[in-house]
MDTraj code that builds the backbone (N, CA, C; nanometers):
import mdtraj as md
import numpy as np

residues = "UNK UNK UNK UNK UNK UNK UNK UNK UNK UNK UNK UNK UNK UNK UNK UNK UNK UNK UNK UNK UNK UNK UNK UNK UNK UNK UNK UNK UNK UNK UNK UNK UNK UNK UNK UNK UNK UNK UNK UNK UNK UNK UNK UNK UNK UNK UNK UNK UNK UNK UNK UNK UNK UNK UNK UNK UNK UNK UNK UNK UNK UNK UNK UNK UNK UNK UNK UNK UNK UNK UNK UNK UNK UNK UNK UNK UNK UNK UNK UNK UNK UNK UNK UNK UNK UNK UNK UNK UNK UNK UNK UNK UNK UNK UNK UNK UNK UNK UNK UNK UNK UNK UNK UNK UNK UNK UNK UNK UNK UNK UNK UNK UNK UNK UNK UNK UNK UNK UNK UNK UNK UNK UNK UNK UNK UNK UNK UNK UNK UNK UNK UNK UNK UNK UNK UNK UNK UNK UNK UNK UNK UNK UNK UNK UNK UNK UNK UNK UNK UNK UNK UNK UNK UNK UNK UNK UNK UNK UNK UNK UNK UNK UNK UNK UNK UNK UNK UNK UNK UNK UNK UNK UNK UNK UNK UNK".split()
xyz = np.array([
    [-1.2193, 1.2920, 6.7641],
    [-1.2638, 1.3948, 6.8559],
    [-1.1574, 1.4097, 6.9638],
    [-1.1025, 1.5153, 6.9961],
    [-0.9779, 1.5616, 7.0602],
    [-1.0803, 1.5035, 7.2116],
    [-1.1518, 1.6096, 7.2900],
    [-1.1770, 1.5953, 7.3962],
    [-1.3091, 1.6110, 7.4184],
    [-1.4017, 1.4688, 7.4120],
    [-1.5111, 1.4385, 7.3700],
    [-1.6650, 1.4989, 7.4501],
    [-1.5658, 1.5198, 7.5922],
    [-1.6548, 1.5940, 7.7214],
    [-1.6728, 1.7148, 7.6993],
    [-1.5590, 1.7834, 7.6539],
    [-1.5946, 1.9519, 7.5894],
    [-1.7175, 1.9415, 7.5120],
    [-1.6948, 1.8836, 7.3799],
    [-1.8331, 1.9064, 7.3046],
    [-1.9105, 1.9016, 7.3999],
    [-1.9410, 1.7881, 7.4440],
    [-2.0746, 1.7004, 7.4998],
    [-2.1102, 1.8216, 7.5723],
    [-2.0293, 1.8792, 7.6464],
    [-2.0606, 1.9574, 7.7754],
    [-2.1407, 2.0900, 7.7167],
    [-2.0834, 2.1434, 7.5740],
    [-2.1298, 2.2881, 7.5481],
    [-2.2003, 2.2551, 7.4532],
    [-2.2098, 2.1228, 7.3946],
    [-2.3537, 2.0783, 7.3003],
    [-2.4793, 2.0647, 7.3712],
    [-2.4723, 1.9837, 7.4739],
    [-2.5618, 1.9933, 7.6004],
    [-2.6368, 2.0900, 7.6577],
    [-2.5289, 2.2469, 7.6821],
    [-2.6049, 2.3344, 7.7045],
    [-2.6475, 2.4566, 7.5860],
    [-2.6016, 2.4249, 7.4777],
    [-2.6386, 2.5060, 7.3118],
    [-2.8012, 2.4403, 7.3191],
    [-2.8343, 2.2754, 7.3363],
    [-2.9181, 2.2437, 7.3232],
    [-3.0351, 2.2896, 7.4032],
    [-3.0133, 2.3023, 7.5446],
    [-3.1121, 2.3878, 7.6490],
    [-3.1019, 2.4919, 7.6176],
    [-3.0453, 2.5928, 7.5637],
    [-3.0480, 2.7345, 7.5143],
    [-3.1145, 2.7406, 7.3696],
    [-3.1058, 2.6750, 7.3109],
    [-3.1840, 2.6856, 7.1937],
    [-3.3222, 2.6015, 7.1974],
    [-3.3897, 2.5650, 7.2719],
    [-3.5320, 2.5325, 7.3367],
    [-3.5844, 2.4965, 7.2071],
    [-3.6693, 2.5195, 7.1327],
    [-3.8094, 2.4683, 7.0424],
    [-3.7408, 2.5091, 6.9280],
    [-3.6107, 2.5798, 6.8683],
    [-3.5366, 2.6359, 6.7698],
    [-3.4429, 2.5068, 6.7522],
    [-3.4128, 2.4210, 6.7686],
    [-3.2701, 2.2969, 6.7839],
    [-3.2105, 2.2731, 6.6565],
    [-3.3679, 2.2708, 6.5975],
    [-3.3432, 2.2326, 6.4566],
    [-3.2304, 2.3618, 6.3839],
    [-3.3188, 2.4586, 6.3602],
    [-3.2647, 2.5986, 6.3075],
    [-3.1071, 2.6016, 6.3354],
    [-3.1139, 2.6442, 6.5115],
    [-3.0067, 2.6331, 6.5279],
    [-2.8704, 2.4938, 6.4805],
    [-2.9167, 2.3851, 6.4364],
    [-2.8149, 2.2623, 6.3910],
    [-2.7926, 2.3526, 6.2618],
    [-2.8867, 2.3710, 6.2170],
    [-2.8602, 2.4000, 6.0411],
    [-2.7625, 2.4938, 6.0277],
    [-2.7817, 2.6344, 6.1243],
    [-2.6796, 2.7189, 6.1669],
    [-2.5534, 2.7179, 6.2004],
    [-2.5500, 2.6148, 6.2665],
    [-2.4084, 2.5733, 6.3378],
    [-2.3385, 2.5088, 6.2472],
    [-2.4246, 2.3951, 6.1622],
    [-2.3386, 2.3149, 6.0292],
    [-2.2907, 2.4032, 5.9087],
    [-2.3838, 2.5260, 5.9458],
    [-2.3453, 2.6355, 5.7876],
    [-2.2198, 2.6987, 5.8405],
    [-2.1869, 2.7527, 5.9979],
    [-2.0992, 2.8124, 6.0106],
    [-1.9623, 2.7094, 6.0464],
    [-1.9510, 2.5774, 6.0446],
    [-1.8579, 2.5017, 6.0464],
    [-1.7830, 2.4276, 5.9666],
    [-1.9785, 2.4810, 5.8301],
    [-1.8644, 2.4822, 5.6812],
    [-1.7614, 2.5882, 5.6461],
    [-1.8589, 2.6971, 5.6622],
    [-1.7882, 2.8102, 5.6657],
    [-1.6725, 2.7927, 5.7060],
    [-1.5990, 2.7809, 5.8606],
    [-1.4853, 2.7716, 5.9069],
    [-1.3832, 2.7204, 5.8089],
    [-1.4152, 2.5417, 5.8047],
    [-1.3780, 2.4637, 5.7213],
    [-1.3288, 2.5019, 5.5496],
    [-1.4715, 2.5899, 5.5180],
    [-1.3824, 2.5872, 5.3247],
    [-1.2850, 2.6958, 5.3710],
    [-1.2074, 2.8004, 5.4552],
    [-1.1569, 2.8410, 5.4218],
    [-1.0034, 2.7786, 5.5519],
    [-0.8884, 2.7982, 5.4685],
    [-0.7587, 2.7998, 5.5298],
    [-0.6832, 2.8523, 5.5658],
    [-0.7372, 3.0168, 5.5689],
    [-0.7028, 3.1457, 5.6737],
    [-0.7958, 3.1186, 5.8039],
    [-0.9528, 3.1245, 5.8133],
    [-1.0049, 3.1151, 5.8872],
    [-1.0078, 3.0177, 5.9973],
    [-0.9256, 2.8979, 5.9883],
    [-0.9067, 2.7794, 6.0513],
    [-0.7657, 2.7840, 6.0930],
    [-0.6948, 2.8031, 6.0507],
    [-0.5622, 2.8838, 6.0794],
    [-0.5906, 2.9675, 6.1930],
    [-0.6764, 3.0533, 6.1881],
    [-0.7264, 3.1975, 6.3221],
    [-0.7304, 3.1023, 6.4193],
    [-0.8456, 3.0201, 6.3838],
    [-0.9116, 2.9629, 6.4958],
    [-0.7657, 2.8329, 6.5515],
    [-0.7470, 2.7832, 6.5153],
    [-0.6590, 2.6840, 6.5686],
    [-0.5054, 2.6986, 6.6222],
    [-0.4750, 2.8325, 6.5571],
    [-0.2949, 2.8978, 6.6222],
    [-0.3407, 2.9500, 6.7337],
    [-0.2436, 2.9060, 6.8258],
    [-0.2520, 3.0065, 6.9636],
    [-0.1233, 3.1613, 6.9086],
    [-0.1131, 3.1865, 6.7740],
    [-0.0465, 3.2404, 6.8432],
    [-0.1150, 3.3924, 6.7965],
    [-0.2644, 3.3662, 6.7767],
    [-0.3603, 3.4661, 6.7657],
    [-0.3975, 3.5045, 6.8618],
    [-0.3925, 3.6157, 6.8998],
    [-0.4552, 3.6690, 7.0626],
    [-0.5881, 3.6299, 7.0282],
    [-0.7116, 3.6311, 7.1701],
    [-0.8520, 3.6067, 7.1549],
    [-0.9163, 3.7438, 7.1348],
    [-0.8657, 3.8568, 7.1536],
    [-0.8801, 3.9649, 7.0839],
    [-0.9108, 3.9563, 6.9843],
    [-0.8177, 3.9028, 6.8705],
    [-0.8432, 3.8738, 6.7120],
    [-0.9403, 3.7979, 6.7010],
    [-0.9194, 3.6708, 6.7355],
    [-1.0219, 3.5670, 6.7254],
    [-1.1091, 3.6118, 6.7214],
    [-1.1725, 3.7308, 6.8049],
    [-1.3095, 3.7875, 6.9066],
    [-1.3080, 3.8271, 6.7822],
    [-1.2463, 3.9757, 6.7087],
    [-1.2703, 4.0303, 6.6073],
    [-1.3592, 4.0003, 6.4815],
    [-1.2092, 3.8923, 6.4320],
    [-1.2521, 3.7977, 6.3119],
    [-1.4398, 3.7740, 6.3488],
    [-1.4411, 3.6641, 6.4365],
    [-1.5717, 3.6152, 6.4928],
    [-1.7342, 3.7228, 6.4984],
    [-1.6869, 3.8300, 6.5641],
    [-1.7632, 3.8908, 6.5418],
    [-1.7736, 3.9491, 6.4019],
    [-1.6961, 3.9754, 6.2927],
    [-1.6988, 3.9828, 6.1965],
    [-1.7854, 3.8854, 6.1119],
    [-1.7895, 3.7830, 6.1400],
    [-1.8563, 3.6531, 6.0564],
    [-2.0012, 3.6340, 6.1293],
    [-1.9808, 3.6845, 6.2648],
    [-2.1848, 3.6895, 6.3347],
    [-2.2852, 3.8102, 6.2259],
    [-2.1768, 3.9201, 6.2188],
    [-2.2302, 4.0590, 6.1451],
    [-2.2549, 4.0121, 6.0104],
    [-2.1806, 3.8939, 5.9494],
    [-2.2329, 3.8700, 5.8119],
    [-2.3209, 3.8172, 5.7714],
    [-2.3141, 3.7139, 5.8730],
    [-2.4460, 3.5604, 5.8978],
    [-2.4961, 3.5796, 6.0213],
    [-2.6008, 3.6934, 6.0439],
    [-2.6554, 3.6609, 6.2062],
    [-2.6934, 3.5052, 6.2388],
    [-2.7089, 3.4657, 6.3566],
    [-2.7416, 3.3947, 6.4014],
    [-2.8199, 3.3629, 6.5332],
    [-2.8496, 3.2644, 6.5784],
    [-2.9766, 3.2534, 6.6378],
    [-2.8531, 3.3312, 6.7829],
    [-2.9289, 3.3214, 6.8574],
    [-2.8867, 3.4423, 6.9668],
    [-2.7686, 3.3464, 7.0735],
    [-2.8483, 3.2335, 7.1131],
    [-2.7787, 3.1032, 7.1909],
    [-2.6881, 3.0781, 7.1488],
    [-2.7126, 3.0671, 6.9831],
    [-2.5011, 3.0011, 6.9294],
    [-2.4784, 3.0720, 6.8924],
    [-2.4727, 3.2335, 6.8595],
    [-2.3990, 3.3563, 6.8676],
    [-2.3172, 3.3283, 7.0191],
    [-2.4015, 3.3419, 7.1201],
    [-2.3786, 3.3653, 7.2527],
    [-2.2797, 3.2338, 7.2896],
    [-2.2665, 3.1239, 7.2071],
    [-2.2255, 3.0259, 7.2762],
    [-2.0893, 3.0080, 7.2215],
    [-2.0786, 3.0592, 7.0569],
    [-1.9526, 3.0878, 6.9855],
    [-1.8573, 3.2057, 7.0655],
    [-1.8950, 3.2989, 7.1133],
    [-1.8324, 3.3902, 7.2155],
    [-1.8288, 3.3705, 7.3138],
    [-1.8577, 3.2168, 7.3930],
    [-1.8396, 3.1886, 7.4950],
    [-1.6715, 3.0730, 7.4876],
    [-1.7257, 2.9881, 7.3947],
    [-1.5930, 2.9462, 7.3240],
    [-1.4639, 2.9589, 7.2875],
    [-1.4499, 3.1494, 7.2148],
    [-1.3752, 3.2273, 7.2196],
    [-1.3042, 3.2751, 7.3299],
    [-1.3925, 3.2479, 7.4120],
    [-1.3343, 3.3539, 7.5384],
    [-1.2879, 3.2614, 7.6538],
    [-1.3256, 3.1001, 7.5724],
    [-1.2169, 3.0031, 7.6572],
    [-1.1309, 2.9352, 7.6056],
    [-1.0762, 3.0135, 7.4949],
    [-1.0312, 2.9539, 7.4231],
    [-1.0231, 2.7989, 7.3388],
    [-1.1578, 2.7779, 7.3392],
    [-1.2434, 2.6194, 7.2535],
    [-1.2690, 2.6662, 7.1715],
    [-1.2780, 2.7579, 7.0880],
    [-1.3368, 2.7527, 6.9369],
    [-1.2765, 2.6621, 6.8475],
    [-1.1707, 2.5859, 6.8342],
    [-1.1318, 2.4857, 6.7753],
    [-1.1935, 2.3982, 6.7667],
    [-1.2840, 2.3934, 6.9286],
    [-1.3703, 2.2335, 6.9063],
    [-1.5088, 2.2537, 6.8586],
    [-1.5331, 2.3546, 6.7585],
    [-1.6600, 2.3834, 6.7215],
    [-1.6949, 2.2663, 6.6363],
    [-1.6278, 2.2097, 6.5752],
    [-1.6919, 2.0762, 6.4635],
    [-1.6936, 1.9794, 6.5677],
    [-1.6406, 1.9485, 6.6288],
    [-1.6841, 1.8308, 6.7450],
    [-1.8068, 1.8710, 6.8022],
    [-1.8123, 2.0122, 6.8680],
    [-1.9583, 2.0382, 6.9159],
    [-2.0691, 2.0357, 6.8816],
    [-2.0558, 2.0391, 6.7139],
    [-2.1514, 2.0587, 6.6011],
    [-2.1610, 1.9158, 6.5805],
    [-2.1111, 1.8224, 6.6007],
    [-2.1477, 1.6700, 6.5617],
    [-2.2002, 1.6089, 6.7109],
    [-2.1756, 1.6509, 6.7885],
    [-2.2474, 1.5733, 6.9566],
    [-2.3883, 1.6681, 6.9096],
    [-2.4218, 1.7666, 6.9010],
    [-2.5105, 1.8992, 6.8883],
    [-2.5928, 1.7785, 6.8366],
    [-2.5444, 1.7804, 6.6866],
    [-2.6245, 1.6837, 6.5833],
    [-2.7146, 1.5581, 6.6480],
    [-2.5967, 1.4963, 6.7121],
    [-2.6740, 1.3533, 6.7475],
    [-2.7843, 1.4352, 6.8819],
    [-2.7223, 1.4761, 6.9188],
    [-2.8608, 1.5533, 7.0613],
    [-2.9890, 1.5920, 6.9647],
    [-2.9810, 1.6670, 6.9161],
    [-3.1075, 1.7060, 6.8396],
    [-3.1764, 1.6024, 6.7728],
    [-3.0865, 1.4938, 6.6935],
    [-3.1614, 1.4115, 6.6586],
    [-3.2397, 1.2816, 6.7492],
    [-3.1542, 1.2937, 6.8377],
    [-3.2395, 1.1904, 6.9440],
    [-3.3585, 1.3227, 7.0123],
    [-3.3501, 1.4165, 7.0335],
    [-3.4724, 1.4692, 7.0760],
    [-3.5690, 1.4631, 7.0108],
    [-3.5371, 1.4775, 6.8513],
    [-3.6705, 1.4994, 6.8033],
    [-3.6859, 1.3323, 6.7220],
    [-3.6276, 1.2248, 6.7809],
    [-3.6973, 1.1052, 6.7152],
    [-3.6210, 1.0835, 6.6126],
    [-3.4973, 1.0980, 6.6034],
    [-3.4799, 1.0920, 6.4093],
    [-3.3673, 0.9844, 6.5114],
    [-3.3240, 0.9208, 6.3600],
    [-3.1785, 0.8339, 6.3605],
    [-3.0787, 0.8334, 6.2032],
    [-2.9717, 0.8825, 6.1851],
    [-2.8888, 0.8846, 6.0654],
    [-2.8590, 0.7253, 6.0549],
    [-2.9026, 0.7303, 5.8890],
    [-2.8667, 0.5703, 5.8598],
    [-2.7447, 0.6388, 5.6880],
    [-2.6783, 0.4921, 5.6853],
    [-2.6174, 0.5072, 5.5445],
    [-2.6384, 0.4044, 5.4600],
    [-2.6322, 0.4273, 5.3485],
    [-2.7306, 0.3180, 5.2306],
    [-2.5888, 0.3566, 5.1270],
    [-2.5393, 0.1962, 5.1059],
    [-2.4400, 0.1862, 5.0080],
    [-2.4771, 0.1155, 4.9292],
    [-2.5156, 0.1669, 4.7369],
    [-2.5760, 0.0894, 4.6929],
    [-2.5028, 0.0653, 4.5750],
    [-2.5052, -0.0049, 4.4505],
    [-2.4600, -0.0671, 4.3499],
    [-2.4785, 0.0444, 4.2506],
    [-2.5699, 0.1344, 4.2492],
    [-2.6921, 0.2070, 4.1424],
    [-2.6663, 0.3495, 4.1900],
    [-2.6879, 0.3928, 4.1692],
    [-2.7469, 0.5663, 4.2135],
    [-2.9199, 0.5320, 4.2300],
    [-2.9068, 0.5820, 4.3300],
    [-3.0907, 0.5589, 4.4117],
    [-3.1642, 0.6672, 4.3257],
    [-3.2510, 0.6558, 4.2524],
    [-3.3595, 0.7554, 4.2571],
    [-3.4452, 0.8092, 4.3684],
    [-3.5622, 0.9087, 4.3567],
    [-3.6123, 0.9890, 4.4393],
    [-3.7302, 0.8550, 4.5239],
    [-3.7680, 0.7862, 4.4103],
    [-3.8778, 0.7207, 4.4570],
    [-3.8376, 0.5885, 4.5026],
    [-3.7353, 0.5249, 4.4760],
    [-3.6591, 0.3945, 4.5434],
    [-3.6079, 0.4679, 4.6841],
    [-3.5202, 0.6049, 4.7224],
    [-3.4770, 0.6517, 4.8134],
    [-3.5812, 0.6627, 4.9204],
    [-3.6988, 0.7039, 4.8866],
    [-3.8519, 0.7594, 4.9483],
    [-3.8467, 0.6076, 5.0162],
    [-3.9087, 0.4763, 4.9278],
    [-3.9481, 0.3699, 4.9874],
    [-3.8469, 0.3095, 5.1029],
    [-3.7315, 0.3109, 5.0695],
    [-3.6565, 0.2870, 5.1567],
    [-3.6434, 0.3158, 5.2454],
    [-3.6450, 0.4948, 5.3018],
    [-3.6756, 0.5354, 5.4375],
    [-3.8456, 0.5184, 5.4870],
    [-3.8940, 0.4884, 5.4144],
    [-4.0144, 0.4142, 5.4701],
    [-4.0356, 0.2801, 5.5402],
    [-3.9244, 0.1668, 5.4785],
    [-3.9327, 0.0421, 5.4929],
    [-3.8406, 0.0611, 5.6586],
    [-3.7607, 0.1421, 5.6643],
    [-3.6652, 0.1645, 5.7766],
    [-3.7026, 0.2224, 5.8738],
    [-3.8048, 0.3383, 5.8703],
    [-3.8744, 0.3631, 5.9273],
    [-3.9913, 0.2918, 6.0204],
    [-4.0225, 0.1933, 5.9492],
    [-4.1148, 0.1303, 5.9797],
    [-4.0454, 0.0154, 6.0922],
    [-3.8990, -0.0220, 6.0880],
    [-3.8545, -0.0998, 6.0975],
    [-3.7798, -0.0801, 6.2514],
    [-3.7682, 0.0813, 6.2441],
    [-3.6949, 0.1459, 6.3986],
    [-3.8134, 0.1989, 6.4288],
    [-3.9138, 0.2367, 6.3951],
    [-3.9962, 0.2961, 6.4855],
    [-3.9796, 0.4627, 6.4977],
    [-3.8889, 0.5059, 6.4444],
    [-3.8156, 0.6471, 6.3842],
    [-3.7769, 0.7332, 6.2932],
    [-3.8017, 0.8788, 6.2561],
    [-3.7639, 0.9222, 6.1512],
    [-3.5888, 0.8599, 6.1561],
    [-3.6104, 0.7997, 5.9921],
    [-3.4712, 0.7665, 5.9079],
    [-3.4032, 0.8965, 5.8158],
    [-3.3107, 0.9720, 5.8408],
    [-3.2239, 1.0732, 5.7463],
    [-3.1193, 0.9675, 5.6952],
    [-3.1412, 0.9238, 5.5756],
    [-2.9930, 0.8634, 5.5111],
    [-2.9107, 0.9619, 5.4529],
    [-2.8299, 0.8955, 5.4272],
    [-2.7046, 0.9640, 5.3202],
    [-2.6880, 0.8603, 5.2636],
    [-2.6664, 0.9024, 5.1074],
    [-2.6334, 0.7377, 5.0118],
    [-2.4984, 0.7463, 4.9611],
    [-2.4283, 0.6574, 4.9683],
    [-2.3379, 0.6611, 4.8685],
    [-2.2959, 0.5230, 4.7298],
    [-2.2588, 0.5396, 4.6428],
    [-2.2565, 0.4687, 4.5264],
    [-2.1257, 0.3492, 4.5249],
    [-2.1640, 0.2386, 4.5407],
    [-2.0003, 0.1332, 4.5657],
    [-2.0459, 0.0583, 4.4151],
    [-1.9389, 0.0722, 4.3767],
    [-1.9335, -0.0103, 4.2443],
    [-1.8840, -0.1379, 4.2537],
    [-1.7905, -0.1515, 4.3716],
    [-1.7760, -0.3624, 4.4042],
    [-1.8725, -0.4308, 4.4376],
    [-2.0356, -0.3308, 4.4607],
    [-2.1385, -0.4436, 4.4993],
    [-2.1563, -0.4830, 4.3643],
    [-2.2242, -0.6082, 4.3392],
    [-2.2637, -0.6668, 4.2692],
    [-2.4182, -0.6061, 4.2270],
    [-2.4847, -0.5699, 4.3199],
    [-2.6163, -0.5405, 4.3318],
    [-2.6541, -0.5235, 4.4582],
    [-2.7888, -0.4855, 4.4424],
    [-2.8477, -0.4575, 4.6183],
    [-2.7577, -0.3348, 4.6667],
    [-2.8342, -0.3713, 4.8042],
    [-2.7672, -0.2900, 4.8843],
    [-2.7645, -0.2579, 5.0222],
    [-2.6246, -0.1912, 5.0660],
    [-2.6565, -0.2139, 5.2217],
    [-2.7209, -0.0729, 5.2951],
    [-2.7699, -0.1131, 5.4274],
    [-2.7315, -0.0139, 5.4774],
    [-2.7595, -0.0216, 5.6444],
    [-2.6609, 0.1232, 5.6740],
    [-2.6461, 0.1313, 5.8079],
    [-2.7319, 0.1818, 5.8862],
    [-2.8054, 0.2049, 5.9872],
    [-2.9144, 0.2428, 6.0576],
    [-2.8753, 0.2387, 6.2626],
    [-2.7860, 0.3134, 6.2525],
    [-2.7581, 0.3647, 6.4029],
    [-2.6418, 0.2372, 6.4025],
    [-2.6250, 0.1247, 6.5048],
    [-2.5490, 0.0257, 6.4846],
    [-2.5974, -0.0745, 6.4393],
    [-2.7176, -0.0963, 6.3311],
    [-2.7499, -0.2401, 6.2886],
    [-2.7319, -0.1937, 6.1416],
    [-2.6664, -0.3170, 6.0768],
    [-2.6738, -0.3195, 5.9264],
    [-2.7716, -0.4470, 5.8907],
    [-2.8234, -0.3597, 5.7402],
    [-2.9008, -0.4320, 5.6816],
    [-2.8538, -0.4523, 5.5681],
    [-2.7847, -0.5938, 5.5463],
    [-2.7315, -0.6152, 5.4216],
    [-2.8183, -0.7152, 5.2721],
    [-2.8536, -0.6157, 5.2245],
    [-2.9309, -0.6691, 5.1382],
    [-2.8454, -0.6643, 4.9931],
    [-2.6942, -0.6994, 5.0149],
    [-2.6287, -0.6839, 4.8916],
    [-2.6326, -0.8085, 4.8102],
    [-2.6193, -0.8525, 4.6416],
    [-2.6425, -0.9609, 4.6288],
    [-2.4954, -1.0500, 4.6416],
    [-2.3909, -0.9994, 4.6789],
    [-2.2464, -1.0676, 4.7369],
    [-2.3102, -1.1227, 4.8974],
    [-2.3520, -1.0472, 4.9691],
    [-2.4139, -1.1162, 5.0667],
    [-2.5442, -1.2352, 5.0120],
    [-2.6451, -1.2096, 4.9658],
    [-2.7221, -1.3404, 4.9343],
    [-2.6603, -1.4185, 4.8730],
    [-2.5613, -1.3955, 4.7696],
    [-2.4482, -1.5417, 4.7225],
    [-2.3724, -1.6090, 4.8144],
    [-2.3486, -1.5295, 4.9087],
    [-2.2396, -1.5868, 5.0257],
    [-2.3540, -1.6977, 5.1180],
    [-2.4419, -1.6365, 5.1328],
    [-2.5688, -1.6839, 5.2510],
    [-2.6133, -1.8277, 5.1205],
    [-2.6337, -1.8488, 4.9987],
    [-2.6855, -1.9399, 4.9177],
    [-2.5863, -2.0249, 4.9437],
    [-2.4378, -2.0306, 4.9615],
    [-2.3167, -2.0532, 4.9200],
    [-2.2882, -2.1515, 5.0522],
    [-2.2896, -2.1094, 5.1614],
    [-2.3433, -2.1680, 5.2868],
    [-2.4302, -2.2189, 5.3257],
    [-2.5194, -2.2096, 5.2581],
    [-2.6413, -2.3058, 5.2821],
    [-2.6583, -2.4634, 5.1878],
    [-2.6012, -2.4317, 5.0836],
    [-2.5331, -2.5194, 4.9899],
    [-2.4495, -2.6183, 5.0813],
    [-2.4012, -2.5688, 5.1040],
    [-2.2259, -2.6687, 5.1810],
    [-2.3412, -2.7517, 5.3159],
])
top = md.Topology()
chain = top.add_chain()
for i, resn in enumerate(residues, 1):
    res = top.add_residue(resn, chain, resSeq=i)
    for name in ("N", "CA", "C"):
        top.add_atom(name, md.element.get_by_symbol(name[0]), res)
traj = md.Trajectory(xyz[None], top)
């Protein structure tokens, strides 16, 4: 993150402008920062100074007219533009993220497992974690093939390592 107070500062107030909508509006903001992202003209606009904000403005309003959007991060993307920060829209969109999710109770965890999780092992798991923070759990999983088995995972800053290289290590030490 280039300059971590910018986000914070215009995630902060996207979040008071988008009132009882936070959610909507995240989903919005992550669709239009993919957007930015898959393409390498459009990120190019946004990141050369040696695009007047004229253009920028253009382009921009060009991409509100395709994908309306909620009125606050319309209003807040043309506020950006016109200070020349639209570069730091993916930083804003990830402070945004964590704001919304601490408002509404949630916490992002990551689950690295041996297996590919099914629907109903994935289900129990944010249940058991849930139960465990006191908070909606959103994981993301991903697949490590050096575990042996089990699996870990991350949950804000605590890990829960339930890999079986960790219970061999923990048997292994208790042994000695």
């Amino acid at each position: 993150m280039v300059n971590v107070s910018i986000a914070r500062r215009y995630a902060r107030a996207l979040l008071e402008a988008s009132g009882a909508a936070a959610d909507q509006v995240l989903a919005e903001l992550q669709g239009f920062v993919l957007t930015l992202e898959s393409s390498s003209e459009l990120k190019d606009v946004i990141s050369n100074p040696a695009y007047s904000r004229a253009q920028r403005q253009a382009i921009l309003e060009g991409l509100l007219a395709a994908r309306p959007l909620n009125v606050a991060l319309a209003n807040t993307l043309r506020l950006l533009n016109d200070r020349n920060r639209l570069s730091h829209v993916g930083d804003i969109a990830r402070v945004y993220r964590d704001l919304v999710d601490v408002r509404m109770g949630r916490v992002r965890g990551k689950v690295t497992s041996a297996t590919a999780l099914d629907a109903g092992q994935l289900k129990a798991l944010e249940d058991s974690l849930q139960k465990l923070t006191q908070r909606d759990v959103l994981l993301e999983t991903t697949v490590d093939k050096q575990l042996l088995g089990g699996l870990t995972a991350q949950v804000g800053s605590v890990v829960y390592d339930g890999s079986l290289r960790n219970q061999l290590q923990q048997l292994a030490r208790e042994l000695k």
